[in-house]
C-alpha angles and dihedrals in degrees: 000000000000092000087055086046091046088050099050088055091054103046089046095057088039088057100042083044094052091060099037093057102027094125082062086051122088107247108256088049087047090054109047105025101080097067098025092066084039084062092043096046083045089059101049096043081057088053094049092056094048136074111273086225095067120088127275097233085059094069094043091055088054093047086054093040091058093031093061099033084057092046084049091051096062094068076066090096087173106150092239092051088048098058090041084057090045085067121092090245102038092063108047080047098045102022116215111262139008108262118170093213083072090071099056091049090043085051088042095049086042090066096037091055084045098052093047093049095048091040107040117000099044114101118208 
C-alpha cells in the first residue's frame, strides 16, 4: 500500500511540474504530460484503495472509466458546473473543456500506470 501511496505523490508533483515548468519542456511533452501522469496518479489512487488481490486490468478499466466520464462531463457547460470548473482545484479535478485528444493521453498514462505497477510496484 505504501508503494501506491508513494506513486500517487509522484505522479502528482511530475504532473504539476510538468505544467509549472512546461516552457522548459520540449513541446510534445508539454503538451501531453500533464494528463498522461493525471491518468497515471488516478490509477494508482484507484490501486491503493483496492485489494491488492484483485487484477491489475481491473484497475485500469476503472482509471479509463473515471478519466473519460470526467473528459465527457466537461461537455456539461451548466453555470454551476462552470464555476465549479473557474476554482484551482476544480480545475486540476474536472479539467475546462472537452478535447479528444484527452482521451489518447488518459489511455496512454492508463498503460503506462499499468506497466509500472505490474513491472516494478506489484508485490508478489
Amino acid at each position: 500500500m505504501i508503494r501506491y501511496g508513494a506513486a500517487v505523490v509522484i505522479a502528482m508533483m511530475l504532473g504539476l511540474a510538468s505544467r509549472r515548468f512546461a516552457s522548459y519542456l520540449p513541446t510534445f511533452w508539454a503538451e501531453h504530460t500533464g494528463d498522461m501522469l493525471w491518468a497515471s496518479m488516478v490509477y494508482f489512487g484507484i490501486r491503493l484503495m483496492m485489494n491488492k488481490r484483485q487484477k491489475l486490468g481491473l484497475a485500469a478499466a476503472l482509471t479509463l472509466l473515471f478519466s473519460f466520464g470526467i473528459e465527457f462531463s466537461q461537455l456539461n457547460q451548466s453555470v454551476w458546473m462552470t464555476d465549479l470548473r473557474s476554482t484551482t482545484l476544480g480545475a486540476l479535478v474536472l479539467g475546462r473543456g472537452f478535447l479528444w485528444i484527452d482521451l489518447v493521453r488518459y489511455a496512454f498514462g492508463t498503460a503506462m500506470a499499468y506497466g509500472v505497477d505490474k513491472l516494478w510496484l506489484r508485490g508478489k
